[in-house]
Phi, psi and omega in degrees: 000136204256147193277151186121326192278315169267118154282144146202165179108211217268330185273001163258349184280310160332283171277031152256337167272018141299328186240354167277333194290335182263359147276003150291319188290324169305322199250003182266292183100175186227142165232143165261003175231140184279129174252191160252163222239145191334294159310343155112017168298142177275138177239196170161151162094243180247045180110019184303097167288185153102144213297355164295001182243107141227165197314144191138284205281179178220156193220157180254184205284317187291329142328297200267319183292340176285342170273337165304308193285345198258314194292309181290319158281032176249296204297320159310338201293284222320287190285347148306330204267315176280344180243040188300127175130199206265135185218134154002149177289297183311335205268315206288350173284324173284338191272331166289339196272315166313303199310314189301335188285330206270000000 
């Protein structure tokens, strides 16, 4: 593995979530008013759940990148936690970018 490609520590979390966010974003899409979600979850943003979303409400664009940026490090938590130890930048940007869909 050629240097560079692995990070690790707070500036690697930074940059796997840099490089998770425009595939997340691409593949979410953005809404600013909450709908339900094919199951019938109140959503918003880029997929935001959770008891802070109800029917209604409208969010500003700084409002959803800040539930983006709380979400994609729930999801990094995630693929750490089941992937410990140090893994390629790109596989640990993608594997965050699954969790968040999943």
């Amino acid at each position: 593995m050629s240097k560079g490609k692995v990070i690790a520590g707070g500036a690697g979390l930074a940059a796997v979530l840099a490089l998770a966010a425009p595939l997340i974003q691409k593949w979410e899409g953005v809404k600013y008013e909450t709908y339900l979600d094919p199951v019938g979850i109140p959503t918003v943003c880029y997929g935001h759940t959770g008891p802070d979303v109800r029917m209604g409400q409208k969010y500003t664009k700084a409002q959803c990148d800040a539930f983006l940026g709380e979400d994609m490090r729930e999801a990094n938590y995630y693929v750490n936690k089941c992937i410990p130890g140090v893994k390629p930048l790109g596989a640990e940007a993608a594997l965050t970018s699954a969790v968040f869909n999943i």
